[in-house]
VOKOL-900069 format. One record per residue: residue in one letter; x, y, z of N, C-alpha, C in turn. Coordinates in pm, whole numbers. Example, Ala and Ser with C-alpha at 12.3 -4.5 7.8 and 13.67 -1.06 7.14 Angstrom:
# residues 2
- res; nu; nv; nw; cau; cav; caw; cu; cv; cw
- a; 1319; -569; 780; 1230; -450; 780; 1320; -330; 780
- s; 1285; -225; 708; 1367; -106; 714; 1290; 3; 787
END
This chain:
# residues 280
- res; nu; nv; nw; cau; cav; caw; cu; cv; cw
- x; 13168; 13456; 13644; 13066; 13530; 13718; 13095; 13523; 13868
- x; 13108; 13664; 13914; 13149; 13634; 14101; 13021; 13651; 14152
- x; 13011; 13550; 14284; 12898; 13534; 14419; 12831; 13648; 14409
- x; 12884; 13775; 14428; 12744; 13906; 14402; 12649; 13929; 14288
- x; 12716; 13873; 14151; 12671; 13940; 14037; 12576; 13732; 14001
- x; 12598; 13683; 14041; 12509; 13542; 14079; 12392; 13570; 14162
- x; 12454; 13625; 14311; 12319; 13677; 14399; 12203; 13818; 14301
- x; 12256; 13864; 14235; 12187; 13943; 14207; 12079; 13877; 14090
- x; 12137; 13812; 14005; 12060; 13762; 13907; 11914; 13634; 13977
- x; 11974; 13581; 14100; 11873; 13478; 14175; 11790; 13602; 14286
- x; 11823; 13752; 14269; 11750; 13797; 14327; 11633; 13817; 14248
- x; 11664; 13887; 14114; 11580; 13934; 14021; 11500; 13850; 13969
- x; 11517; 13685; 13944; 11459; 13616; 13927; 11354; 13567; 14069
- x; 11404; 13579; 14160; 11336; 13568; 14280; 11181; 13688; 14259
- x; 11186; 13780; 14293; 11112; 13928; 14271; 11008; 13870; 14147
- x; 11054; 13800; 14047; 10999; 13855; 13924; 10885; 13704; 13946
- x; 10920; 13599; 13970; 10888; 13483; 14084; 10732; 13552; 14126
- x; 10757; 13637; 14224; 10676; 13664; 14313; 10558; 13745; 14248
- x; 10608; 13849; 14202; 10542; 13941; 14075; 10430; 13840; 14040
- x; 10468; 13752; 13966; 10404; 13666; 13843; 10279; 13575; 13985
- x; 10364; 13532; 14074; 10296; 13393; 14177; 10165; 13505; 14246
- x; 10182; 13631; 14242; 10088; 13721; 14291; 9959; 13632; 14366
- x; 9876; 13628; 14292; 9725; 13556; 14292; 9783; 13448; 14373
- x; 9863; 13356; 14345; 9890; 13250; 14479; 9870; 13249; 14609
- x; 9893; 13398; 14632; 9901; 13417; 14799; 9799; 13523; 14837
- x; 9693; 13495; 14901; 9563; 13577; 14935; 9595; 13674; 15104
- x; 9683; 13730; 15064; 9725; 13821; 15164; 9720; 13972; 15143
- x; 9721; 14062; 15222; 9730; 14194; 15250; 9849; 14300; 15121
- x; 9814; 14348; 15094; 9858; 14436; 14991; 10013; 14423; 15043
- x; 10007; 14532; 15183; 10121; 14578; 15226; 10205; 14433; 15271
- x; 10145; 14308; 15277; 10241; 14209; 15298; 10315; 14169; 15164
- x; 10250; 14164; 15075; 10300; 14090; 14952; 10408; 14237; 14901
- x; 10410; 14379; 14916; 10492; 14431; 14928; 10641; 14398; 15029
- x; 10590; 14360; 15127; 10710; 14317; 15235; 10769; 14179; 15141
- x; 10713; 14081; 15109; 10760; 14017; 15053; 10883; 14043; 14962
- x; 10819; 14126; 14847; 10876; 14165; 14738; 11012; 14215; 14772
- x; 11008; 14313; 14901; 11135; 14381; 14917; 11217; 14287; 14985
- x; 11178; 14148; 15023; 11240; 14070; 15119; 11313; 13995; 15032
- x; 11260; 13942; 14872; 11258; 13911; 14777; 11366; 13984; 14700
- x; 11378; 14081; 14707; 11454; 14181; 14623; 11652; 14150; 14719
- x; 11605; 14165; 14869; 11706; 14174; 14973; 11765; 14090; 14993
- x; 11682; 13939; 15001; 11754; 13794; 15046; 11746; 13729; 14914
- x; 11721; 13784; 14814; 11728; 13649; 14717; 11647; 13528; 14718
- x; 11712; 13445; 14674; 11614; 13315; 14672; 11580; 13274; 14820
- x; 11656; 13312; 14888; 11620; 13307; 15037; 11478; 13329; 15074
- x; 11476; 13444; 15072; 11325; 13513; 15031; 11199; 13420; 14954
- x; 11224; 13420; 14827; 11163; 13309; 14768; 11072; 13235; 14799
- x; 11176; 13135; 14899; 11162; 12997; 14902; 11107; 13070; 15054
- x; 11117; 13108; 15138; 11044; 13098; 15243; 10889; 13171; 15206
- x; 10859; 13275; 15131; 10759; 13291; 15068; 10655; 13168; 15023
- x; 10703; 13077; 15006; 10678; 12931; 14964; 10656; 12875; 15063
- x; 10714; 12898; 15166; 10663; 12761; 15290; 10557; 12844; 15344
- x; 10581; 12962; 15370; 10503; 13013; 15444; 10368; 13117; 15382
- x; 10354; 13144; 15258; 10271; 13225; 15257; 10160; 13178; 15140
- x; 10280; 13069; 14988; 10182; 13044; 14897; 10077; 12949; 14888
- x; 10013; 13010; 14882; 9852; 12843; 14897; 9869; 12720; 14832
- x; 9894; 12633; 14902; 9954; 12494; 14816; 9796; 12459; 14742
- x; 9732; 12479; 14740; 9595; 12415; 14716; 9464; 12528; 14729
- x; 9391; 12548; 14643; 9250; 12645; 14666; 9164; 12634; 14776
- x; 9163; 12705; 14883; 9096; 12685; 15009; 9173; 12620; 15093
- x; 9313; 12658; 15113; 9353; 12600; 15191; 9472; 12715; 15284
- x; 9460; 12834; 15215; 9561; 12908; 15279; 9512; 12939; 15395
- x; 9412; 12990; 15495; 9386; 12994; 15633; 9475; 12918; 15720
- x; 9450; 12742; 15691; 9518; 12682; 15742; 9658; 12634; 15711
- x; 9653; 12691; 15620; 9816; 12677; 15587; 9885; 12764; 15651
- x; 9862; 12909; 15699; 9974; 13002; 15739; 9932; 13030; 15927
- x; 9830; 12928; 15947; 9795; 12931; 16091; 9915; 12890; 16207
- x; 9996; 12836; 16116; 10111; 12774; 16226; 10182; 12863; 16302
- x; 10236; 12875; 16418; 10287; 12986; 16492; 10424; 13024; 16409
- x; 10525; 12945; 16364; 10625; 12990; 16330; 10552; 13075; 16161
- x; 10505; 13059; 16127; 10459; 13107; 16006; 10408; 13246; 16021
- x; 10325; 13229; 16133; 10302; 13373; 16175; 10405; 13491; 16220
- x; 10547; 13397; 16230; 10596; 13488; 16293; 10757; 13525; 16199
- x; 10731; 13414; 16135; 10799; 13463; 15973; 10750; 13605; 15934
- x; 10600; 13628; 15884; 10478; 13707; 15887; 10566; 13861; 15924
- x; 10581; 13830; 16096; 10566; 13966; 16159; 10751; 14005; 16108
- x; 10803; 13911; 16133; 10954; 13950; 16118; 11010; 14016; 16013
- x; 10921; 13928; 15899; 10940; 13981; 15760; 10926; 14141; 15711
- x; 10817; 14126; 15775; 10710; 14240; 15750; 10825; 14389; 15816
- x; 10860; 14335; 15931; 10974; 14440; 15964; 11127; 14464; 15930
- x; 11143; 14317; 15905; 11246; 14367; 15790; 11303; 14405; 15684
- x; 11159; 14457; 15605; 11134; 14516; 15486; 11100; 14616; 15486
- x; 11040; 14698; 15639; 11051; 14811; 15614; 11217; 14868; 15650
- x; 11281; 14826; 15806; 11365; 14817; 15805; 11507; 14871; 15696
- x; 11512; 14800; 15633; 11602; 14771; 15488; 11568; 14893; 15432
- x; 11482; 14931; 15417; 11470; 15052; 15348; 11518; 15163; 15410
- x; 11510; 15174; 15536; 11551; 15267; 15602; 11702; 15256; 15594
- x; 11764; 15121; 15627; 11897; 15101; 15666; 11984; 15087; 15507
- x; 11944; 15038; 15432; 11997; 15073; 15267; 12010; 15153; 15213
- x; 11898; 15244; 15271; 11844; 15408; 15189; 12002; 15478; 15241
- x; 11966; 15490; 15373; 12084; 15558; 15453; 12200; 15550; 15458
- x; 12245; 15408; 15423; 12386; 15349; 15378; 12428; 15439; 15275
- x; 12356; 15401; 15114; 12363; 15469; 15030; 12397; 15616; 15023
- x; 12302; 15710; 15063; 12309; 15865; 15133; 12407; 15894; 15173
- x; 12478; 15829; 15286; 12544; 15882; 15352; 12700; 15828; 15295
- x; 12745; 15695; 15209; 12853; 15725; 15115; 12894; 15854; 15073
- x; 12767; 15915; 15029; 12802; 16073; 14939; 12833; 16194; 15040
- x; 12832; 16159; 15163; 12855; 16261; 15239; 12987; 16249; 15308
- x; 13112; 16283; 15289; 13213; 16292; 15322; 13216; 16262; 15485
- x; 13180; 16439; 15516; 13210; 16450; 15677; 13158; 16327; 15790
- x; 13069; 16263; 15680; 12971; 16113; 15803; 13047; 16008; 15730
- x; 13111; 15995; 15615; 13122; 15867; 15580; 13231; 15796; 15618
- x; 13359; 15897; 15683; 13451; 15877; 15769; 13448; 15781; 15926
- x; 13318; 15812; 15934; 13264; 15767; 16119; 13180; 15656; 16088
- x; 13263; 15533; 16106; 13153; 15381; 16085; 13045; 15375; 16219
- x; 13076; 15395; 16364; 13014; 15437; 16427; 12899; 15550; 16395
- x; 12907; 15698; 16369; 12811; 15749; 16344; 12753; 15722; 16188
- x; 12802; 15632; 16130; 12695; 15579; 15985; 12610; 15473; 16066
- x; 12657; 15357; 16122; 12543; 15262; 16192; 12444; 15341; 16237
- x; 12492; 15436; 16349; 12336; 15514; 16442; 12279; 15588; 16318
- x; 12325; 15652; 16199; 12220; 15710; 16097; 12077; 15600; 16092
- x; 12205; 15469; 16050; 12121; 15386; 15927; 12019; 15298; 16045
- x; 12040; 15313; 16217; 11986; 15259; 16308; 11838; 15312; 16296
- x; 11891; 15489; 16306; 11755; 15575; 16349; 11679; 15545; 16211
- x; 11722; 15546; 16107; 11693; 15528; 15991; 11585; 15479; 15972
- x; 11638; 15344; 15932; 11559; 15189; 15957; 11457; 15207; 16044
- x; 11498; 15249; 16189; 11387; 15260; 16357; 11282; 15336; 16242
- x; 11268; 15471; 16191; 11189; 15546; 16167; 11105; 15538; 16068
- x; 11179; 15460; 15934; 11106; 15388; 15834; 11008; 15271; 15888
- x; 11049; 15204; 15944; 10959; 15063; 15952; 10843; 15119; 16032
- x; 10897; 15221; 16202; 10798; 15223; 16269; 10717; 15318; 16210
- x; 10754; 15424; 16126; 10631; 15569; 16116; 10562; 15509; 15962
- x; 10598; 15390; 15888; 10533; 15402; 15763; 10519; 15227; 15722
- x; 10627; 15179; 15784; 10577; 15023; 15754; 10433; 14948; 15854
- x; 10501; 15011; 15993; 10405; 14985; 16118; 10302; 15006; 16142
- x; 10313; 15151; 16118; 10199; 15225; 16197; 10110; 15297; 16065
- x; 10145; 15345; 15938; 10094; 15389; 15854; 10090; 15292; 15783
- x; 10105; 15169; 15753; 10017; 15055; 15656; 9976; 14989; 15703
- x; 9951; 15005; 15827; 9867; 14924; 15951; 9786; 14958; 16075
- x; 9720; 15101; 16022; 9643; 15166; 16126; 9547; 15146; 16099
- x; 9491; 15011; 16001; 9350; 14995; 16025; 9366; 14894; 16130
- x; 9443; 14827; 16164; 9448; 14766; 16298; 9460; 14806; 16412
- x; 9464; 14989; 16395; 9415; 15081; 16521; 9353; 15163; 16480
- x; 9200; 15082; 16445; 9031; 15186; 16399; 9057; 15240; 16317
- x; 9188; 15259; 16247; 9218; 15364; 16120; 9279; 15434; 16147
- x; 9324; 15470; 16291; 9397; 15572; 16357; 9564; 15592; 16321
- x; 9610; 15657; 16242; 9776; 15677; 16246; 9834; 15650; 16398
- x; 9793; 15829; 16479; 9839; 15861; 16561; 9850; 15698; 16659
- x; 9723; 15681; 16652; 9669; 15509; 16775; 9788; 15432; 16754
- x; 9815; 15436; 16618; 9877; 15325; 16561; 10046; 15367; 16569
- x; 10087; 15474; 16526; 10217; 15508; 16619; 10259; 15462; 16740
- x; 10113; 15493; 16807; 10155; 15487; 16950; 10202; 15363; 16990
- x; 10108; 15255; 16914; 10093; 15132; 17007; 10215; 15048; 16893
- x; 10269; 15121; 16817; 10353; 15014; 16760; 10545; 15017; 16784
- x; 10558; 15180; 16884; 10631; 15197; 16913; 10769; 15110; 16958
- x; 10658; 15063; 17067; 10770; 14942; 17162; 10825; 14793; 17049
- x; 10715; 14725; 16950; 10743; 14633; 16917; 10818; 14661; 16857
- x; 10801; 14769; 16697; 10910; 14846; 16633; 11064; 14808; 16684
- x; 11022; 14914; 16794; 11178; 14902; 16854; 11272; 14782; 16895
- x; 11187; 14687; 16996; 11252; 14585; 16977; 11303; 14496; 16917
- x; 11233; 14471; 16760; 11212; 14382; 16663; 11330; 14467; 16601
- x; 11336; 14593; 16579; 11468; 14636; 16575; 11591; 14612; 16587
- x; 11598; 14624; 16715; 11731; 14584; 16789; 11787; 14472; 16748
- x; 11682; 14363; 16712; 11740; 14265; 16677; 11759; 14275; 16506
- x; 11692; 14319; 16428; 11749; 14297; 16301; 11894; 14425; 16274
- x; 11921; 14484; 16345; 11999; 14550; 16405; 12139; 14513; 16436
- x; 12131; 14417; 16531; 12265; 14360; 16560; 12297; 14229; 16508
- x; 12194; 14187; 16411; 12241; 14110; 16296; 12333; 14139; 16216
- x; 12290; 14298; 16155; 12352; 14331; 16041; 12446; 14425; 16050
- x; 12478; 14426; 16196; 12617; 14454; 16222; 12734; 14387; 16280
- x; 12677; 14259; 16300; 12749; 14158; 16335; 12833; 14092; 16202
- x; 12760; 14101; 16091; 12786; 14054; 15951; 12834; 14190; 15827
- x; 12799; 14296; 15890; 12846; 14446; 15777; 12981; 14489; 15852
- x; 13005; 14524; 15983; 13146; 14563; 16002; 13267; 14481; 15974
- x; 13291; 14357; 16017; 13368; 14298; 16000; 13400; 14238; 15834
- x; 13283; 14247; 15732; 13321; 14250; 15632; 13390; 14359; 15556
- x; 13303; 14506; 15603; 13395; 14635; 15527; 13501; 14628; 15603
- x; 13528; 14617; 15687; 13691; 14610; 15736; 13779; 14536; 15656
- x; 13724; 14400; 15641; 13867; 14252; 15573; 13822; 14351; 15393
- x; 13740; 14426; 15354; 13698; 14445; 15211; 13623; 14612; 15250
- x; 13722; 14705; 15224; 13661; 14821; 15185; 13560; 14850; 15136
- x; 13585; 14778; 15011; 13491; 14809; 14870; 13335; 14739; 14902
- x; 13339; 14672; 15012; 13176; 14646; 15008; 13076; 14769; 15120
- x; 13193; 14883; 15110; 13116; 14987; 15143; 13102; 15086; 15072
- x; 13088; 15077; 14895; 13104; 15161; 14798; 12948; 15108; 14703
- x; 12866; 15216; 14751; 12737; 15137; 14694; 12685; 15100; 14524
- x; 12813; 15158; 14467; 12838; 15113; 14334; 12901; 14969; 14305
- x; 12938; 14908; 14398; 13025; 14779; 14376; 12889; 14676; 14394
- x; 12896; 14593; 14328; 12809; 14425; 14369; 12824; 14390; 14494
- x; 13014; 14404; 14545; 12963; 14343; 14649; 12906; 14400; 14810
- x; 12887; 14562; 14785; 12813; 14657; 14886; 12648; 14561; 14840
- x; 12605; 14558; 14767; 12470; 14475; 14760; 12451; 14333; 14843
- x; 12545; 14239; 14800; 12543; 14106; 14826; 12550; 14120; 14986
- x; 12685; 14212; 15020; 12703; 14207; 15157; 12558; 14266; 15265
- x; 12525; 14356; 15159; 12404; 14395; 15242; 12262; 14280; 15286
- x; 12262; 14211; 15141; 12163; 14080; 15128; 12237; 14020; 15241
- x; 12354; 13986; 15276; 12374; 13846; 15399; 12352; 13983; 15527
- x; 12360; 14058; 15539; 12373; 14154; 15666; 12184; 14112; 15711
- x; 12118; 14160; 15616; 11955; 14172; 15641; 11906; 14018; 15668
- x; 11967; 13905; 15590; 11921; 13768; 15620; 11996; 13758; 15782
- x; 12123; 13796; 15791; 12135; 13742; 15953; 12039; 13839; 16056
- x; 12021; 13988; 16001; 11880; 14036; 16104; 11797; 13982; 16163
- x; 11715; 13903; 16033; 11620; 13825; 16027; 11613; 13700; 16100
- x; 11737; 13627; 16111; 11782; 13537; 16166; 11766; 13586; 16371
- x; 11839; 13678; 16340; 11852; 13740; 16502; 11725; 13808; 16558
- x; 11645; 13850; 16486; 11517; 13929; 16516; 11359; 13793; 16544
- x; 11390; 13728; 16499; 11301; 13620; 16424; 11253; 13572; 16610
- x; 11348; 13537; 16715; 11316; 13516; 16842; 11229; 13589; 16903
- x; 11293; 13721; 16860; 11242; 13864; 16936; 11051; 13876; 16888
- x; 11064; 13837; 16781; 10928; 13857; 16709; 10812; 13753; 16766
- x; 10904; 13633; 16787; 10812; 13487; 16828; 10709; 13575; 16912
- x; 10818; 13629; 17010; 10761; 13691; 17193; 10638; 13775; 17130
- x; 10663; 13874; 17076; 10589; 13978; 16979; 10440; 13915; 16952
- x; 10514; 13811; 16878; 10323; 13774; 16787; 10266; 13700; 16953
- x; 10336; 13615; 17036; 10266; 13541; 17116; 10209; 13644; 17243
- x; 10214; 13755; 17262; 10259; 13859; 17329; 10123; 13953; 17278
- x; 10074; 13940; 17213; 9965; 14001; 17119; 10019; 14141; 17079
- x; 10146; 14174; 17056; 10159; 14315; 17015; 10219; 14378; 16877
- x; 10236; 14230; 16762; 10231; 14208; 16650; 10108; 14111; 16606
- x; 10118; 14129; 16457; 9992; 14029; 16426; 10119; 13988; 16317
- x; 10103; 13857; 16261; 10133; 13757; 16184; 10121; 13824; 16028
- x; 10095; 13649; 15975; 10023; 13667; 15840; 9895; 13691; 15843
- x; 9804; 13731; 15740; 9652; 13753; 15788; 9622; 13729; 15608
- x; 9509; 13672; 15577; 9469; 13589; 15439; 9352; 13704; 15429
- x; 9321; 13731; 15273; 9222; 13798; 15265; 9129; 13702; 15180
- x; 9189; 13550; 15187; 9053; 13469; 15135; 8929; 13475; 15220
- x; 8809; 13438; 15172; 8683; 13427; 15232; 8623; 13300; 15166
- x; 8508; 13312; 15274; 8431; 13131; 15222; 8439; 13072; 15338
- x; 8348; 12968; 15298; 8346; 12854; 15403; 8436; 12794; 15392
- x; 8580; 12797; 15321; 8642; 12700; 15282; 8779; 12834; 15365
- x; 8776; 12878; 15378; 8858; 12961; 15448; 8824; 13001; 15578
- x; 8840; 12940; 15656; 8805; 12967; 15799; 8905; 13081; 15897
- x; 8910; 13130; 15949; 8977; 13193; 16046; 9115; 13138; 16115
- x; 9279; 13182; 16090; 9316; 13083; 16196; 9288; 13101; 16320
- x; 9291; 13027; 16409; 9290; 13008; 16554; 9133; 13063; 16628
- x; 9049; 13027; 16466; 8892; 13049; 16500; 8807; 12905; 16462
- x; 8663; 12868; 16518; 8595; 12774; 16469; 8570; 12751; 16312
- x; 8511; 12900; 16278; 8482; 12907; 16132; 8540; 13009; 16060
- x; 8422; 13109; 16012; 8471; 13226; 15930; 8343; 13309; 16020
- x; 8402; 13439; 15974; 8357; 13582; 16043; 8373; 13695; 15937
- x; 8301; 13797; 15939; 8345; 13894; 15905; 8366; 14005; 15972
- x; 8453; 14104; 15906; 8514; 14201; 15970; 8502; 14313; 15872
- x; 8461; 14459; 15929; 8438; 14565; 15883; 8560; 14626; 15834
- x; 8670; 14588; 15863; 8772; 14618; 15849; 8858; 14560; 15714
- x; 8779; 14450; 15665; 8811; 14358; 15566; 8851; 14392; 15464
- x; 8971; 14397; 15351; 8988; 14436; 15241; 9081; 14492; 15182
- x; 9135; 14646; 15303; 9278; 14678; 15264; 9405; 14560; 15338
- x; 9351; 14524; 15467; 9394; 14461; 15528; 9367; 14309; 15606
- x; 9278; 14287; 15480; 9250; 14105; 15531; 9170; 14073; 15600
- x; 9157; 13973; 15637; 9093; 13895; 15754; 9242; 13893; 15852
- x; 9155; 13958; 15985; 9223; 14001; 16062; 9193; 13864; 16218
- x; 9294; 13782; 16226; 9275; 13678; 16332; 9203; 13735; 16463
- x; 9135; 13644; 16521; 9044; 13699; 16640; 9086; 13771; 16748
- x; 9222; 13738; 16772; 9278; 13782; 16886; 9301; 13916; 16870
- x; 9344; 13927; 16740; 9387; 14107; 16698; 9278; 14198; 16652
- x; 9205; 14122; 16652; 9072; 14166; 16600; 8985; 14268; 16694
- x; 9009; 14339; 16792; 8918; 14406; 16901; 8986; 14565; 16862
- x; 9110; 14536; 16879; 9189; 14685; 16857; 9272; 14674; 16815
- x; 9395; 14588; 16784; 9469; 14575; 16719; 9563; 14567; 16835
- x; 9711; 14547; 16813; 9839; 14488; 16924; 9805; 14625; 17037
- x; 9825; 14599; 17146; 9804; 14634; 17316; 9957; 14569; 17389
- x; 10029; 14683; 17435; 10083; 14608; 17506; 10058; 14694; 17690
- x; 9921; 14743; 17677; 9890; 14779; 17807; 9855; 14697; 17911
- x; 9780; 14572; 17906; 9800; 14474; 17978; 9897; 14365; 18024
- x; 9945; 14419; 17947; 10145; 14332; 17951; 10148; 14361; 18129
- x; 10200; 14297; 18181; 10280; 14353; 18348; 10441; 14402; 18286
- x; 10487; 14513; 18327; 10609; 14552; 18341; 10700; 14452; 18350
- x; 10694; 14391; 18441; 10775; 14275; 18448; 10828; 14130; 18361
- x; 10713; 14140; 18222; 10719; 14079; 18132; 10842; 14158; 18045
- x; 10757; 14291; 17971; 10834; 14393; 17922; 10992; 14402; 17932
- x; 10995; 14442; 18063; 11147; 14500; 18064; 11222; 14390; 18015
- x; 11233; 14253; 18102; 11314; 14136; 18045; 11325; 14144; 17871
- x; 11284; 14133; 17792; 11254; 14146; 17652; 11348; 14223; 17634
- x; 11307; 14388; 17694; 11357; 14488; 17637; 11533; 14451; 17654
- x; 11568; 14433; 17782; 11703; 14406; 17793; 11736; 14303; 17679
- x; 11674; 14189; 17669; 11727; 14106; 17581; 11786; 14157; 17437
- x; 11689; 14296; 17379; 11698; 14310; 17236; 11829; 14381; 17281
- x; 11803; 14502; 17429; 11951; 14590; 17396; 12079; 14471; 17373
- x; 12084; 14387; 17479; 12174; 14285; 17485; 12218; 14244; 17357
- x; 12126; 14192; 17266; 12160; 14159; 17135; 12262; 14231; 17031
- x; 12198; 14352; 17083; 12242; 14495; 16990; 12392; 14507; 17060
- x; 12443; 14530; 17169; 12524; 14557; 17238; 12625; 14455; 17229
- x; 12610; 14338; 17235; 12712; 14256; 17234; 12681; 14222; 17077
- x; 12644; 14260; 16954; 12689; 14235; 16845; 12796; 14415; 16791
- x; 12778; 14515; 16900; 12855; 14587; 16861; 13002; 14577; 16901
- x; 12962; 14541; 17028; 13130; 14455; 17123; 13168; 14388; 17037
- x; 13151; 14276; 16922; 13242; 14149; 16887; 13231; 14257; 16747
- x; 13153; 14326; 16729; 13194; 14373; 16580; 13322; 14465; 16595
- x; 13312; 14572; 16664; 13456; 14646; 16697; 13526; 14582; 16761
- x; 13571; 14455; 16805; 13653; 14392; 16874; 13793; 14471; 16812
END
């Protein structure tokens, strides 16, 4: 049995894991979806961080279990690199079958860039998460634009830091019929994640992502980074929504410019010098 057709079987068992652990984790529809596809992408990787970070070790205890900052920001990273993947897999795939693009490794990345950019931000972001802007799509486009993008960049020049230089030494892991176009794609999206995961910290601390968010209730489920419990009108498709995000959902209008731009350079930076050492 070779390393791909191994990764695949600890993927499926991973997924099917999660499927079943469902009820374990008192979270948001569209998260335990992010999961699943994260699950499907990284394998047991996936899994097991699903496990530190999201399953309730104990009844009444998930609030404070996923209150921790890095947990939250597992949360946001995840969450974008599952829509992500879809965009950037979908497009991979697609564009094999198209001759005249499949020639240009350069113009396949910017497909599977805009790709990915357009999946996560117009349907992972902003359309399974516009009740965190009043319900608003459009609101929610708007204001999810910038994080999108950055959180991007970085799962971005992960997975081109780790996909070019492999189809180069190995053709065939750019033939989306082979195992190892899969496997290679699973380590491309885990180093994203790896590279994006900083970018996101800024994000959740930054108020312009939200985390994990629990849709337990009770006195035994308190709010993170609140005294007690609250309710919210908003409650149900999308959880109990933490206090801070709780007014309108991520803002990055009070940001000063001067916060912003630094960031922004950082993600191009990321992106840019993982395309420099990849075409070296």
């Amino acid at each position: 049995m070779t390393a791909p057709e191994l990764w695949w079987i600890l993927s499926a068992v991973s997924v099917a894991f999660l499927l079943l652990d469902w009820p374990h984790a008192p979270i948001e529809t569209t998260m335990h979806v992010g999961f699943l596809l994260i699950a499907a992408a990284m394998g047991p990787v996936g899994a097991v961080t699903y496990v530190l970070t999201v399953r309730e070790p104990l009844p009444g205890t998930h609030a404070k279990y996923i209150a921790l900052q890095w947990k939250q920001v597992v949360g946001s990273t995840f969450h974008c690199v599952a829509g992500d993947s879809v965009g950037i897999v979908g497009a991979a795939v697609a564009l094999y079958f198209i001759p005249a693009i499949r020639t240009s490794l350069v113009l396949n990345l910017t497909v599977e860039y805009v790709s990915g950019f357009l999946v996560g931000w117009l349907i992972f972001q902003s359309l399974f998460m516009k009740d965190m802007a009043d319900g608003s799509y459009l609101k929610a486009v708007r204001q999810m634009f910038l994080p999108e993008w950055l959180s991007m960049n970085g799962v971005m020049a992960g997975m081109i830091a780790v996909m070019v230089p492999w189809m180069r030494l190995d053709p065939l892991a750019a033939i989306p019929s082979r195992p190892i176009f899969w496997f290679m794609m699973s380590m491309a999206l885990i180093a994203g994640a790896i590279v994006a995961y900083p970018l996101n910290w800024w994000l959740v601390a930054a108020k312009l992502k939200h985390g994990i968010m629990t849709t337990a209730s009770g006195p035994e489920h308190p709010m993170p980074g609140s005294a007690g419990t609250r309710s919210n009108k908003r409650e149900g498709s999308m959880g109990q929504i933490p206090h801070h995000m709780a007014q309108s959902g991520p803002k990055h209008t009070d940001l000063r410019i001067a916060t912003i731009v630094p960031v922004a350079f950082w993600s191009l930076g990321l992106l840019g010098a993982a395309v420099a050492l990849a075409f070296w």
